[in-house]
C-alpha positions, -999 to 999 in steps of 0.1 A, spaced: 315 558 382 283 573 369 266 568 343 229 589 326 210 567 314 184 581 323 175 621 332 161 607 365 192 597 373 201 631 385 185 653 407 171 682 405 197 699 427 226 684 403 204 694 371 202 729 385 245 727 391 248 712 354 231 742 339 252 770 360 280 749 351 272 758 315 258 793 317 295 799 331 305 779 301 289 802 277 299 831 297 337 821 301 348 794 280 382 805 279 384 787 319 375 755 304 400 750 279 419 726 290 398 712 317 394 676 301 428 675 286 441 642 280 406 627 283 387 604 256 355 606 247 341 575 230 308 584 209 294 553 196 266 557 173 242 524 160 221 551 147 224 585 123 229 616 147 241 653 133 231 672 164 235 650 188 270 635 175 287 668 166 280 689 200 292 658 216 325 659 193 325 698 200 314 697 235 352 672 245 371 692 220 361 726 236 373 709 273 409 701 253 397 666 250 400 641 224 373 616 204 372 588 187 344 564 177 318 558 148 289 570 132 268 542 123 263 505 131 282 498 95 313 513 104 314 492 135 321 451 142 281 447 150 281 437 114 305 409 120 281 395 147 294 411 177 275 421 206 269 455 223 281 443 255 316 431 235 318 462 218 313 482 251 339 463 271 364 468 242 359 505 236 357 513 271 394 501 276 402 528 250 387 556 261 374 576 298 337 582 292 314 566 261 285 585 248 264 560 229 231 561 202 217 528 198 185 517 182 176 495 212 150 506 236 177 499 269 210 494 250 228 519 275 212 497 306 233 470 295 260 494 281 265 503 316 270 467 333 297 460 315 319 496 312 348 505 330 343 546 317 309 562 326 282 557 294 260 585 285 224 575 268 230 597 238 191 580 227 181 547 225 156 539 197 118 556 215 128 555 251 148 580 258 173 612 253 187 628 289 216 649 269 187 666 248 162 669 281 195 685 298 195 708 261 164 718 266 161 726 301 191 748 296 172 769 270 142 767 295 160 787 316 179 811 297 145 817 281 117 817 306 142 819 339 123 789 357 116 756 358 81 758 381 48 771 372 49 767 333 22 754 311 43 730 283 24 720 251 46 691 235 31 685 197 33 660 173 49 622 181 44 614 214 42 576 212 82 571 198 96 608 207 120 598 230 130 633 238 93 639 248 94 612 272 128 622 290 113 661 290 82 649 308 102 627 336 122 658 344 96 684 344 72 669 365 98 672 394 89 708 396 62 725 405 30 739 395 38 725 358 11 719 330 9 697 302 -8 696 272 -3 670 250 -11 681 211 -11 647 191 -34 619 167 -46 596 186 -24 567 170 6 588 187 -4 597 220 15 593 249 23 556 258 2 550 286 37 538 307 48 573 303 15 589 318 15 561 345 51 566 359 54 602 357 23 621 353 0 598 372 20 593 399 32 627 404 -2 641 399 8 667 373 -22 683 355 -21 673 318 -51 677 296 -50 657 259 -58 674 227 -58 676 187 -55 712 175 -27 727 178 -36 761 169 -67 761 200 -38 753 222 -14 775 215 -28 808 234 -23 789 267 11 781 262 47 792 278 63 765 260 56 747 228 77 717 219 71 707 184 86 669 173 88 655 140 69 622 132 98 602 129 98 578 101 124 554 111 98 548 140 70 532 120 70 498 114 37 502 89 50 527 64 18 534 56 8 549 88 35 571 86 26 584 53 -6 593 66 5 610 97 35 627 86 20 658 80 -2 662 110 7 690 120 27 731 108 33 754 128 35 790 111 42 824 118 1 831 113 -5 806 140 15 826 168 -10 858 162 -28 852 196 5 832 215 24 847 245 48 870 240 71 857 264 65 822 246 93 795 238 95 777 207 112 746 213 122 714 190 148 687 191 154 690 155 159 678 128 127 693 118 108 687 82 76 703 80 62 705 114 74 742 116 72 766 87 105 784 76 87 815 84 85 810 121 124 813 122 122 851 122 100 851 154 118 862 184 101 837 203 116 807 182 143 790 202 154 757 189 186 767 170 193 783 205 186 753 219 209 733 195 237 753 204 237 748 237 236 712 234 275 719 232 278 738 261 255 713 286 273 687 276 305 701 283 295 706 315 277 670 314 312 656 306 331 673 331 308 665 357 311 624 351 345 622 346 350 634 383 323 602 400 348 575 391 343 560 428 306 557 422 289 523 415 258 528 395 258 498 377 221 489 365 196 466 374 206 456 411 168 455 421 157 437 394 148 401 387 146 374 368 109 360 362 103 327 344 67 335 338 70 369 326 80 379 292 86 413 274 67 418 236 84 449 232 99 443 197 124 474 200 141 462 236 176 453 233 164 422 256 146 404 224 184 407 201 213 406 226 227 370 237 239 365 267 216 391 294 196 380 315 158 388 312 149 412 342 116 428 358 103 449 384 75 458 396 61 436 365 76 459 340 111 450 318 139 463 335 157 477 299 129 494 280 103 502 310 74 484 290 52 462 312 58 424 308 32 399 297 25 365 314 40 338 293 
């Protein structure tokens, strides 16, 4: 089977078939109704999720599917000691596919080796989000009718927004695509993130701390929250948190045709008063989460002849070690420790020498 772990692990080609599959969705719903019927979707979640959880919930129901699963690490046997890999191979006997939140920067790398269903990254901890990349390029499109040629602000946390890391992986696939990167300097964009996707695909990205200077260049802004649960110095968060407010004064000299994106949930990042603004987007956006993941669904639950069990081109390396204190590597018993290219195999961070 197949599993997304990662939004690279599509290509553009199926990206651009997942998001026709759900503009026929919203279009025709009615010739989906039964289309997973019979089908279980699994959604285990280590971590709090509205969004994310419920579209997911929706998104199988809507197919005739059914669910079961959890919503937080308490209501599951990880509390009794048990690891994700035993809670994987257990739930995956009940169910056909598993969409799954962890905490854990690579939990769904090793959530894959062991499943017998495919396992959808539903987030894990600051790494990554595919399902709410695949959201947001389906509002992309609806929106601006492209992916090429677009200039993309992305504002706020930019160090721990996993959904800012998974956007910038897909985008820079496409053509003629600009960044600009609105953030403190004490959440910029880890340097792994500029290395494997901007460096290396030479996209032109320019970093900057004013929001409102950047805004009049922009087809897209992508506001984040500064996420709290990210901070490990509570301090730091209390004295970043309000970096940044957008408001409906701001957007005076913006595009027209401009998208306003976010992941939600939002606190103060955007004022209330920007909801009114036809170019405001991100309750759009929410709602399609149902209808991409619908087609998201239907599309793995038809690759069950596909191997794409992780790390077959990784390995082990006595003198390397990863620091990384989020990576599921540091708390789960039993995996083994694996690198490439000098960098952890589960959370992408580079290894240090031991």
């Amino acid at each position: 089977m197949r599993n997304l772990v990662d939004i690279l692990d599509f290509s553009t080609e199926e990206i651009d078939e997942l998001v026709e599959v759900a503009l026929d969705i919203i279009e025709s719903p009615e010739k989906y109704a039964d289309a997973a019927k019979g089908k279980i979707l699994g959604t285990l979640f280590f971590e709090p999720s509205t969004r994310t959880r419920l579209s997911f919930t929706s998104a199988m129901m809507s197919l005739g599917g059914n669910v079961l699963g959890f919503d937080s690490a308490q209501s599951s046997s990880v509390t009794k000691g048990e690891t994700l890999s035993d809670t994987i191979r257990m739930v995956s006997g009940y169910t056909d596919i598993i969409a799954m939140r962890h905490p854990k920067e690579g939990a769904p790398i090793v959530a894959s080796t062991v499943s017998d269903v495919p396992v959808i990254n539903a987030g894990d901890g600051g790494h990554y989000h595919p399902t709410q990349t695949l959201t947001d390029l389906l509002t992309i499109k609806r929106r601006c009718g492209r992916f090429d040629n677009l200039t993309i602000g992305i504002c706020g946390d930019l160090k721990y927004g996993r959904t800012v890391h998974s956007l910038i992986s897909a985008m820079t696939r496409y053509t003629g695509i600009k960044f600009v990167l609105i953030s403190p300097d004490e959440l910029k964009l880890p340097d792994y993130v500029k290395a494997d996707f901007l460096d290396k695909c030479g996209c032109e990205y320019s970093e900057v701390t004013s929001l409102e200077e950047a805004i009049p260049s922009l087809d897209i802004l992508y506001m984040t929250r500064i996420q709290a649960e990210r901070f490990a110095d509570k301090n730091e968060y209390e004295r970043l948190k309000n970096c940044y407010e957008l408001t409906a004064a701001m957007l005076g000299n913006a595009k027209e045709s401009l998208c306003i994106l976010h992941p939600l949930p939002r606190v103060t990042e955007i004022a209330v008063d920007v909801d009114d603004d036809p170019r405001a987007a991100y309750f759009e956006q929410a709602e399609g989460g149902r209808y991409i993941r619908m087609a998201l669904i239907l599309m793995l639950l038809k690759t069950k002849g596909v191997n794409d069990r992780r790390g077959g081109d990784a390995m082990p390396d006595t003198s390397l070690v990863c620091n990384n204190p989020h990576c599921i590597s540091r708390t789960e018993r039993g995996i083994k420790q694996l690198y490439k290219n000098g960098c952890c195999i589960y959370c992408d961070q580079k290894a240090e020498k031991v």
